[in-house]
C-alpha positions as CSV (number, residue, x, y, z in Angstrom):
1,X,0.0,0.0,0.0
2,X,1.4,3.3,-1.2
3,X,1.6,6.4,1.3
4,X,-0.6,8.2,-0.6
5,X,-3.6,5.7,0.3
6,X,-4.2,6.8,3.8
7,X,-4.6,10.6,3.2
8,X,-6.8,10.2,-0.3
9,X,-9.3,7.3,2.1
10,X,-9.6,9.9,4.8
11,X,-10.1,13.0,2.6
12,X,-12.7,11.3,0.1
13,X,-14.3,9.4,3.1
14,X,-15.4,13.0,4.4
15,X,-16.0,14.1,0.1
16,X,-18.3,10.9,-0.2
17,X,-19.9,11.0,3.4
18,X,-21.1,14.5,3.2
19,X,-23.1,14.3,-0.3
20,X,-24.8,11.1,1.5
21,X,-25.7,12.9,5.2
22,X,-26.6,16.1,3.2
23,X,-28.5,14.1,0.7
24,X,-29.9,11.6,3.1
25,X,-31.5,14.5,4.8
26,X,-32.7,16.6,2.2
27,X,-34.4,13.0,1.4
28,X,-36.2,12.4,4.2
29,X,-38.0,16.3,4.1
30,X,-38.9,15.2,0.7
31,X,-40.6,11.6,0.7
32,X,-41.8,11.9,4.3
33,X,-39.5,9.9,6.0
34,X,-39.5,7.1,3.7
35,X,-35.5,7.7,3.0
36,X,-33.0,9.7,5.3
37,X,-30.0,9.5,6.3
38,X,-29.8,5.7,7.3
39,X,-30.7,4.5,4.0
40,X,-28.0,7.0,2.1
41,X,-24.8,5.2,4.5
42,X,-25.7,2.1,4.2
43,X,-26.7,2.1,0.0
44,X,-23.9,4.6,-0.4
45,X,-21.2,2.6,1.2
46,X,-22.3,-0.9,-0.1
47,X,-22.9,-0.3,-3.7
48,X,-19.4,2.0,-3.7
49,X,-18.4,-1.0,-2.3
50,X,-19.3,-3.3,-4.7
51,X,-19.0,-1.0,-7.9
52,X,-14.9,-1.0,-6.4
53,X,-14.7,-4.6,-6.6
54,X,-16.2,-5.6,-9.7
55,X,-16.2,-2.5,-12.3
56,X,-13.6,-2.6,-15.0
57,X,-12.5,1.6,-14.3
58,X,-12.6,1.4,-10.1
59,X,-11.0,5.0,-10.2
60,X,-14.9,6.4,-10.9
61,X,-16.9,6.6,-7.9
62,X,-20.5,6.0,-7.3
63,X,-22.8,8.3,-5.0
64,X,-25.2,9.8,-4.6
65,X,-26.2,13.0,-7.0
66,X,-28.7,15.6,-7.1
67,X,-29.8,15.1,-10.5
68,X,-31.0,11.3,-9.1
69,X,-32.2,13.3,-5.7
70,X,-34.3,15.4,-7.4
71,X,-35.5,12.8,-9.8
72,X,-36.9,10.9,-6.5
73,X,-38.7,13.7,-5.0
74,X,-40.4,13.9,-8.8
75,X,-41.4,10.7,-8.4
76,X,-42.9,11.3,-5.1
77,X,-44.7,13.8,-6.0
78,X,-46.0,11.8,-9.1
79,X,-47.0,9.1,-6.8
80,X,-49.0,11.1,-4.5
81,X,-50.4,12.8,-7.5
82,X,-52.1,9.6,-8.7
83,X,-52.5,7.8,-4.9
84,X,-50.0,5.3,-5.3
85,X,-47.6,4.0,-3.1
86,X,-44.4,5.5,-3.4
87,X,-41.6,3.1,-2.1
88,X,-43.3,-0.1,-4.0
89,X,-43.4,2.3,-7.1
90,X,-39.5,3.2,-6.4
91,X,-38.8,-0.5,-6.7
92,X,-40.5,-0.9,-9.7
93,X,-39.0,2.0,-11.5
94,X,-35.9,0.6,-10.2
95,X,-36.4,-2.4,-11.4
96,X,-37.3,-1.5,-14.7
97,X,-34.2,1.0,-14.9
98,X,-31.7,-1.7,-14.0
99,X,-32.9,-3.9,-16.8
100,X,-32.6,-1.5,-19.6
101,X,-29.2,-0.4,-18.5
102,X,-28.1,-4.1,-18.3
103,X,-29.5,-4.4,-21.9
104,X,-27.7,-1.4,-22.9
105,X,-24.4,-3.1,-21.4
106,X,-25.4,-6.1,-23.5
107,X,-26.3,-4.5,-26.5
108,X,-23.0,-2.2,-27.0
109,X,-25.2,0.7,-26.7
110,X,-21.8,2.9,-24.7
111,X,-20.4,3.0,-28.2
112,X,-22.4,6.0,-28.2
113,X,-20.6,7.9,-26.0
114,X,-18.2,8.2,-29.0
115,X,-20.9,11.0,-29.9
116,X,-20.0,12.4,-26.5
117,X,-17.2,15.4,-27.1
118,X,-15.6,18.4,-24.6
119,X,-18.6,20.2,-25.2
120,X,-21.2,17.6,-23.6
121,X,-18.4,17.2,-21.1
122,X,-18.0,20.0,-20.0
123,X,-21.6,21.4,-19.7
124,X,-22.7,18.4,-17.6
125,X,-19.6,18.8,-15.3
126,X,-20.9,22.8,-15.1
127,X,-24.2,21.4,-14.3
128,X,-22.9,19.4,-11.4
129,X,-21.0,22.0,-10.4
130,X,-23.3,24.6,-10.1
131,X,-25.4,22.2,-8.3
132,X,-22.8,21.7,-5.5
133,X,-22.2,25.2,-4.9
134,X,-26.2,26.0,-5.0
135,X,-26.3,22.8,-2.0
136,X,-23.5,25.0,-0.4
137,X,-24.9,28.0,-0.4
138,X,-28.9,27.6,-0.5
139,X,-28.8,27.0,3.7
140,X,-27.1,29.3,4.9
141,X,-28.5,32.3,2.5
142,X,-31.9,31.3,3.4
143,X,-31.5,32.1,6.6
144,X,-30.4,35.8,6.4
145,X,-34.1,36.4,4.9
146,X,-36.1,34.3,7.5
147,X,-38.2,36.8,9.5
148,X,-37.3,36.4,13.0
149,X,-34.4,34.8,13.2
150,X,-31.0,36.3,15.1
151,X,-28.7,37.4,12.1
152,X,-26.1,36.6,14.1
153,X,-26.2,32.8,13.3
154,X,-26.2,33.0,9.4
155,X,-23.3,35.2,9.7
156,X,-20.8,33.1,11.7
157,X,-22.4,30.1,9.1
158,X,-21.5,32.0,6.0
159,X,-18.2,32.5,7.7
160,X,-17.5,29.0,8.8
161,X,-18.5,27.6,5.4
162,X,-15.9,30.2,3.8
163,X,-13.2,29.5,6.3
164,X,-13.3,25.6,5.8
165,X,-13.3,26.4,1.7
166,X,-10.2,28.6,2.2
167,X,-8.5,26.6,4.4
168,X,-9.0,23.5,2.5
169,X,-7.5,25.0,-0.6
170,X,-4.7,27.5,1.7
171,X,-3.6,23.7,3.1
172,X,-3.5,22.0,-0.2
173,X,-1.4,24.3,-2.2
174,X,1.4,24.5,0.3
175,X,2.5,21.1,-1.9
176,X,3.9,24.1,-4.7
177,X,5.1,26.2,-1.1
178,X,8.5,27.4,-0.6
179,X,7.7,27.2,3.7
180,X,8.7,24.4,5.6
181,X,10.1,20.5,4.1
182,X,9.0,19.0,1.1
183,X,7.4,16.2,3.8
184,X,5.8,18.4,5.8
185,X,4.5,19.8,2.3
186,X,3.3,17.0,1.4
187,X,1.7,15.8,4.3
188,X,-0.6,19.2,4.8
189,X,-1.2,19.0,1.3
190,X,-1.9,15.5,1.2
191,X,-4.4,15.8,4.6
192,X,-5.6,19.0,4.1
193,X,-9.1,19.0,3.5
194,X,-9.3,16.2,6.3
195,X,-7.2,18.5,8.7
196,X,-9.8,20.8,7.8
197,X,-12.8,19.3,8.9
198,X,-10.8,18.0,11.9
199,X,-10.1,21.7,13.0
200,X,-13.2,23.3,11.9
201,X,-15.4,20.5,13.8
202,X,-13.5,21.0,17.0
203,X,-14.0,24.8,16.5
204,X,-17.3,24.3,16.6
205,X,-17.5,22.1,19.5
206,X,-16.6,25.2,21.4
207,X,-18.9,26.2,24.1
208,X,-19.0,30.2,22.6
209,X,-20.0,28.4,19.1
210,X,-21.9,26.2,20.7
211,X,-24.3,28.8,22.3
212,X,-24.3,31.2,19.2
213,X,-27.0,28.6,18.0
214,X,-25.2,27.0,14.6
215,X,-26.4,24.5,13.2
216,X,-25.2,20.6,13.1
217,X,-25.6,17.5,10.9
218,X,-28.6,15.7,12.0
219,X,-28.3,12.4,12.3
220,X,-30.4,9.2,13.3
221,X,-29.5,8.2,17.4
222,X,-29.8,4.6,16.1
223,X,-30.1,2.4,13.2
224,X,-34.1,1.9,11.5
225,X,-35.5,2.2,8.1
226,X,-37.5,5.3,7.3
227,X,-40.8,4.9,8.8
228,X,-40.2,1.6,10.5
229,X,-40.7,-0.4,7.7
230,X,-38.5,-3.8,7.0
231,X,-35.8,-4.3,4.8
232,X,-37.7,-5.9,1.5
233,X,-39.9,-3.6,0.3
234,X,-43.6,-5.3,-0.6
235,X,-43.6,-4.6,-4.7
236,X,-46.5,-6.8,-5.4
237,X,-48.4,-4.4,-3.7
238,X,-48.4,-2.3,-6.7
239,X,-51.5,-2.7,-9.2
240,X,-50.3,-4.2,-12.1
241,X,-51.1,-1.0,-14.3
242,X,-48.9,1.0,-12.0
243,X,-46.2,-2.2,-12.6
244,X,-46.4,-1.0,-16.4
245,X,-46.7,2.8,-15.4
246,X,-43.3,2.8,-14.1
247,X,-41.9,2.3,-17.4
248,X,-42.3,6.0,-18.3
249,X,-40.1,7.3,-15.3
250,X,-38.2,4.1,-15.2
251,X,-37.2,5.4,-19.0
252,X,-36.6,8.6,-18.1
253,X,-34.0,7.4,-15.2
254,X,-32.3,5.1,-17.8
255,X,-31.4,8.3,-19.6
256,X,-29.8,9.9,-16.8
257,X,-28.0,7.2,-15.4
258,X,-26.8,5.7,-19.2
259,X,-25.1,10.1,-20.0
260,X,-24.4,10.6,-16.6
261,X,-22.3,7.2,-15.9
262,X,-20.6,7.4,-19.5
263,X,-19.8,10.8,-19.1
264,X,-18.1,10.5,-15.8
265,X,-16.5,7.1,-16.8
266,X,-15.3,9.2,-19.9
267,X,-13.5,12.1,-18.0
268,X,-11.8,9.7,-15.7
269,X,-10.7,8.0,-18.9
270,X,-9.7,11.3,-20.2
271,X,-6.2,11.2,-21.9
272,X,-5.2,14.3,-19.7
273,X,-5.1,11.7,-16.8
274,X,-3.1,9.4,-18.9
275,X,-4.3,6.6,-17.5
276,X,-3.0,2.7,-18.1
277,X,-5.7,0.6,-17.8
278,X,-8.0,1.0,-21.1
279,X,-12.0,1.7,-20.2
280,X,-14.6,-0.8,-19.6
281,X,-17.6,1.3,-20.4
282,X,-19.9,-2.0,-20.7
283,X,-18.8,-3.5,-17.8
284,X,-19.3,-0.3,-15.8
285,X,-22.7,0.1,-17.3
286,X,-23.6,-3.5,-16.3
287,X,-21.9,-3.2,-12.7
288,X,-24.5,0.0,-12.1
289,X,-27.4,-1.6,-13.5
290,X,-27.1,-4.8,-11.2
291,X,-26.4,-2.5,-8.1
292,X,-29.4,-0.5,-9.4
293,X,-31.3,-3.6,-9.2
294,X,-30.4,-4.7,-5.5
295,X,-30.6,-1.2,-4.3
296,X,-34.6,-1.0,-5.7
297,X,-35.6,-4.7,-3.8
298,X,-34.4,-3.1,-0.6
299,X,-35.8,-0.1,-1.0
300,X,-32.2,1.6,-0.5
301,X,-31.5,4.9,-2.4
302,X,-29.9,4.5,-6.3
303,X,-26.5,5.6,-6.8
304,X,-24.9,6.5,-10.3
305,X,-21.8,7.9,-11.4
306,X,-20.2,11.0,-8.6
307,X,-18.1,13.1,-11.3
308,X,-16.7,15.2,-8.3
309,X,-15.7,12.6,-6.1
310,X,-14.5,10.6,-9.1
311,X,-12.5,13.7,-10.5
312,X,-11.2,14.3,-7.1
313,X,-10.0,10.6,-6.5
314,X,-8.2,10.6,-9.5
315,X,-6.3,13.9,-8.5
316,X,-5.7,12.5,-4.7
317,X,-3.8,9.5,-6.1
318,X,-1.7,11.3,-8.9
319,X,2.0,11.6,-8.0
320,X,4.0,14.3,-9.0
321,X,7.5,14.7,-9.6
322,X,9.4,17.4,-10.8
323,X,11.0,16.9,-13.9
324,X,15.3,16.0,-13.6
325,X,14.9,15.6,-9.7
326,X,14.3,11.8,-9.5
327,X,12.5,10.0,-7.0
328,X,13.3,11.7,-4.4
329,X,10.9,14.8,-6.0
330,X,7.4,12.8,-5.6
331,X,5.5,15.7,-3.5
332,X,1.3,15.5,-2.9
333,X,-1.4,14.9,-5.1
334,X,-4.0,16.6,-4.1
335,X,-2.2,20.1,-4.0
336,X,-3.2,20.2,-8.2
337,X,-6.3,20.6,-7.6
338,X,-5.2,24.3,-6.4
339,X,-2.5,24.9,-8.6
340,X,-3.9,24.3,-11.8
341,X,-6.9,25.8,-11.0
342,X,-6.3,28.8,-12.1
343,X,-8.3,28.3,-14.8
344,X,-5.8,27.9,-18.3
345,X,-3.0,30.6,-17.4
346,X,0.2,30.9,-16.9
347,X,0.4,29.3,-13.5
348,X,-1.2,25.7,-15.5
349,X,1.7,25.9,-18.1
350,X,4.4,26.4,-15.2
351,X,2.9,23.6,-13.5
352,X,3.4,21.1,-16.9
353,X,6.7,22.6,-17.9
354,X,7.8,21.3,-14.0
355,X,6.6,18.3,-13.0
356,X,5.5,15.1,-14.8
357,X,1.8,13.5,-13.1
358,X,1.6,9.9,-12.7
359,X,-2.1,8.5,-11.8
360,X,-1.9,5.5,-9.1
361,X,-4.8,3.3,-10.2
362,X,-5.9,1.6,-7.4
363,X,-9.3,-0.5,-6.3
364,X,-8.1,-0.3,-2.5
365,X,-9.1,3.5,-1.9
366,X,-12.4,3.4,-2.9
367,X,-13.1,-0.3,-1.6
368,X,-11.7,1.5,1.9
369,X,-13.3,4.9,0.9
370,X,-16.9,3.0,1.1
371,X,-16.2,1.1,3.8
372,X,-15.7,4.0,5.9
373,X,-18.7,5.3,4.8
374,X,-20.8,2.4,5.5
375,X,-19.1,2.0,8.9
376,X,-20.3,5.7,9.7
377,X,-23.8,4.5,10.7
378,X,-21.9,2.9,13.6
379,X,-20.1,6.8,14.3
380,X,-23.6,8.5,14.3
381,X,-23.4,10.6,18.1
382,X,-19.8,11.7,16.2
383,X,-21.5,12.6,12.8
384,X,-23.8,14.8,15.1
385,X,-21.0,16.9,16.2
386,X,-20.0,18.2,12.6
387,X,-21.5,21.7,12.1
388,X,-23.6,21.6,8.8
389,X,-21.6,25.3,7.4
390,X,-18.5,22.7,7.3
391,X,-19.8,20.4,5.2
392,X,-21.1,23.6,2.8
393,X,-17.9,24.3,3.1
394,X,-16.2,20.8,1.5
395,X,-19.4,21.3,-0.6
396,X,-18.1,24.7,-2.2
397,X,-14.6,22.9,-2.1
398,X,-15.7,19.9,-4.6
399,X,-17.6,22.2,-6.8
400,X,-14.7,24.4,-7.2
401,X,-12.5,21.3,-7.8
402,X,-14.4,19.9,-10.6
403,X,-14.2,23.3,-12.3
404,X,-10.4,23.1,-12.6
405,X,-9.5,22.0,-16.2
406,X,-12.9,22.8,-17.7
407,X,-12.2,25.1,-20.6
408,X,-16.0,26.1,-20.9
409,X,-15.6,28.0,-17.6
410,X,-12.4,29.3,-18.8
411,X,-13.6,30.5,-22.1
412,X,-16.4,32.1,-19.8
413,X,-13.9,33.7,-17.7
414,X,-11.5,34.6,-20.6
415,X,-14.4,37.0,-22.1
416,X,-14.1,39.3,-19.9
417,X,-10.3,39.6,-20.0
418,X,-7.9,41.7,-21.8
419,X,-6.9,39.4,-25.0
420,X,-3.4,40.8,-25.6
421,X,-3.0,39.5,-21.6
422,X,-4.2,36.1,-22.8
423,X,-1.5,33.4,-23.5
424,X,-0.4,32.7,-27.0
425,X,-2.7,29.7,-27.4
426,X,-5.3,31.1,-26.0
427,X,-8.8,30.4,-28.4
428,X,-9.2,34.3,-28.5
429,X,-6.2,34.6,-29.9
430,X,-6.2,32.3,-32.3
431,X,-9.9,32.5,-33.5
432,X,-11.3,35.6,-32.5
433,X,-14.0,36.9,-29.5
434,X,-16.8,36.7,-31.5
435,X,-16.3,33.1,-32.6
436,X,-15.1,31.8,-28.8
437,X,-17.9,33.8,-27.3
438,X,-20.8,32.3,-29.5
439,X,-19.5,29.0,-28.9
440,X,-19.5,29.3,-25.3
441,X,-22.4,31.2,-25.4
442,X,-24.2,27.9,-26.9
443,X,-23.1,26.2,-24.0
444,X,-24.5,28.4,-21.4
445,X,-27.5,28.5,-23.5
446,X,-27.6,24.5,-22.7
447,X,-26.4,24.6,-18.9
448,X,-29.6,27.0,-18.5
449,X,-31.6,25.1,-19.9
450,X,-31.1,22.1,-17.8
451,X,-30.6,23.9,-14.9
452,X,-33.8,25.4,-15.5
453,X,-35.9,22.2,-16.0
454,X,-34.1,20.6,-12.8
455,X,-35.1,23.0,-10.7
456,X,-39.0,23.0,-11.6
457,X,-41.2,20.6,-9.9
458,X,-43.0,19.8,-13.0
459,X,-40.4,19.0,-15.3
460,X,-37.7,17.9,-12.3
461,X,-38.7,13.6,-13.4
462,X,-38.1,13.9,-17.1
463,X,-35.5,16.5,-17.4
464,X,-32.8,13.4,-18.0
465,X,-34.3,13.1,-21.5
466,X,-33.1,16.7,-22.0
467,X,-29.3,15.9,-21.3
468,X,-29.5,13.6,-24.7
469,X,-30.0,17.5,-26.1
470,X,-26.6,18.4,-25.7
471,X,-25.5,15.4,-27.9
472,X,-27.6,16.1,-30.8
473,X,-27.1,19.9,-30.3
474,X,-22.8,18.8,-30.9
475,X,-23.8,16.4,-33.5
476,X,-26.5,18.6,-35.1
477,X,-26.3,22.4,-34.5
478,X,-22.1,23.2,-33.6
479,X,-21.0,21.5,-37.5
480,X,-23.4,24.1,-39.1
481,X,-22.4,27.4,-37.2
482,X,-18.5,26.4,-37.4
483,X,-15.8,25.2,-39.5
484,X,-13.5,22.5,-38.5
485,X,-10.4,24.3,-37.9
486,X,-12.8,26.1,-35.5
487,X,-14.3,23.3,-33.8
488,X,-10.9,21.6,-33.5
489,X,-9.7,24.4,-31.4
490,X,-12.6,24.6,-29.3
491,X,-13.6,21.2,-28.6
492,X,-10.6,19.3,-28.8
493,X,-11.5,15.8,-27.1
């Protein structure tokens, strides 16, 4: 087991817990108890479990997501809509879901991701994103307009969350520092957002904190399904009509989980990360759909793909050594995440002129990563103790993360910059604002789009459909409004 193990398994056990407590929460508002947080450890930690063990690329994660989140509180709300009952509905759509994704698997269908460019990519990754930071954010900004309340409390929230961002990314770029030893370096870089969360937890645990009223992670005092009910969840219960009826969602879901898996699977892959083992998008598909299938009988929540905590497990295992120093030079992985986040200037091109990156592909951190996370329904008086602004915090941390390398943000950035400051390569410079800003303004055309239709009630259970959009609006639309020099600059894959 390499060094680097321990410090990526305790920094993505805290990445992959908090989605699932957040999540699990948010959950239980929305289908009236029937899932919480209970039900998000345990399907969370045993299907990462699993997808570790037997998927062909163990370096993507599995998790839960708020696209799937807000595709079950749809469904609830469809069920109550027609009187139905919604958990032996869930199984059914599950059901259903997990057999057209292991026919999809069979069928070859993820040679379609070949269709799949940098500009699908890229606007999905926004998407999730986005969604992060809105998760981050929505709490604590709510709570400076509630009538009533002491403003106090949203303040030292808002300045918690900020504080545990800050010092999450201050600790992990001391890896490119000139302070201290290149161990010590290494080891806050390597730790950092763990140390973090460590120091920010215990700062909260303070009796002045403590009585300032802030808010904590709330979590189950001991181990029961949501509403009392039993493990197997009684699907014959269902009319048979409403058996058929759960085709349309269950459809619907395919659609998500079929972009969104491929999609992640296909930025892990992504020859920037130079990876050695070649992709196994079949396998992978088939992996999910039988984990989609034991998750439904059991009435546990789905998981699909996690692009942030699989883009962040890639980065926590990749070594770095600086180029002509040997292998004595091998600092901490995690530090790129700040380094070259500076969004495609001249601090990225330093970075590759310096060092060389070297991905350790591994199935142990995210077998132990899940394991963790599973054994947290044992930790849950500790879990209790974690103020809910740090986990906005980590929150505002991954969706920053997954922003780094995504030239659509760039290019978004870029248009509002001084093009003779631009680097040489720059797509300003070499094809002109008007051209890069109507591309990228196609893009944020699409991200609105989606993010609209996610966030409305009515539309939040078949808005997946609309993520197949951006691949006929790349196959379709971009080859008629560009040329191919064009489009080779701008959505190189």
């Amino acid at each position: 087991m390499k060094v680097k193990t321990i410090p990526t398994i305790l920094f993505l056990y805290f990445a992959c817990l908090a989605p699932a407590v957040a999540f699990g929460g948010i959950s239980y508002g929305l289908t009236q108890g029937a899932m919480g947080v209970i039900e998000f450890l345990l399907s969370c930690g045993v299907s990462g479990m699993l997808y570790a063990i037997f998927s062909g690329q163990p370096m993507t994660f599995i998790g839960p997501t708020g696209l799937t989140l807000c595709f079950m509180a749809a469904l609830f709300n469809f069920c109550n809509s027609f009187g139905l009952a919604f958990m032996p509905m869930y199984t059914w759509v599950g059901i259903w879901t997990s057999l057209m994704l292991v026919t999809l698997s069979s069928a070859n269908a993820c040679l379609l991701t070949k269709h799949c460019t940098r500009f699908t990519d890229e606007v999905f990754n926004a998407l999730l994103a986005l969604n992060f930071t809105y998760e981050a954010l929505k709490n604590i900004v709510v709570r400076f307009f509630s009538t009533g309340t002491d403003k106090t409390q949203p303040f030292l929230a808002l300045n918690m969350a900020l504080a545990t961002f800050a010092l999450s990314q201050r600790l992990v770029s001391y890896r490119s520092s000139i302070l201290f030893t290149r161990r010590i370096r290494g080891f806050l870089s390597d730790f950092g957002p763990a140390l973090t969360i460590i120091i920010m937890t215990l700062l909260g645990s303070l009796p002045m904190v403590r009585g300032l009223g802030i808010e904590y992670l709330k979590a189950p005092k001991r181990f029961q399904f949501g509403n009392g009910r039993r493990l197997f969840v009684p699907l014959w219960d269902l009319p048979v009509w409403a058996r058929g009826l759960a085709l349309v969602p269950a459809a619907a879901l395919t659609v998500l989980f079929f972009l969104d898996h491929n999609i992640s699977v296909r930025v892990v892959n992504s020859p920037d990360n130079k990876m050695k083992k070649s992709p196994a998008y079949h396998l992978d598909l088939f992996v999910l759909g039988s984990i989609v299938f034991l998750c439904s009988i059991v009435g546990l929540p789905w998981m699909c793909a996690a692009t942030i905590q699989s883009l962040n497990h890639v980065r926590s295992v990749t070594e770095y050594e600086p180029v002509g120093v040997g292998e004595g030079g091998k600092g901490g992985g995690t530090a790129a995440v700040v380094v070259s986040g500076s969004g495609g200037g001249e601090g990225d091109i330093k970075q590759e002129e310096e060092e060389t990156a070297t991905v350790m592909e591994t199935r142990l951190t995210g077998l132990g990563i899940h394991a963790l996370v599973l054994s947290s329904i044992g930790l849950l008086p500790l879990l209790r103790r974690i103020p809910i602004p740090v986990i906005s915090g980590i929150f505002l941390y991954l969706g920053r993360t997954v922003m780094t390398g995504n030239t659509f943000l760039q290019r978004v950035k870029g248009a509002f910059f001084d093009k003779s400051m631009l680097p040489e390569d720059s797509p300003f410079k070499r094809l002109g604002r008007t051209t890069v800003n109507k591309f990228t303004a196609i893009q944020v055309g699409c991200l609105a789009v989606l993010w609209t239709l996610k966030s409305n009630p009515a539309t939040g259970m078949f808005f997946p459909s609309v993520i197949g959009m951006l691949i006929l609006t790349r196959i379709l639309v971009i080859p008629r409004l560009f040329s191919k020099e064009e489009i080779s600059v701008l959505d190189v894959d």
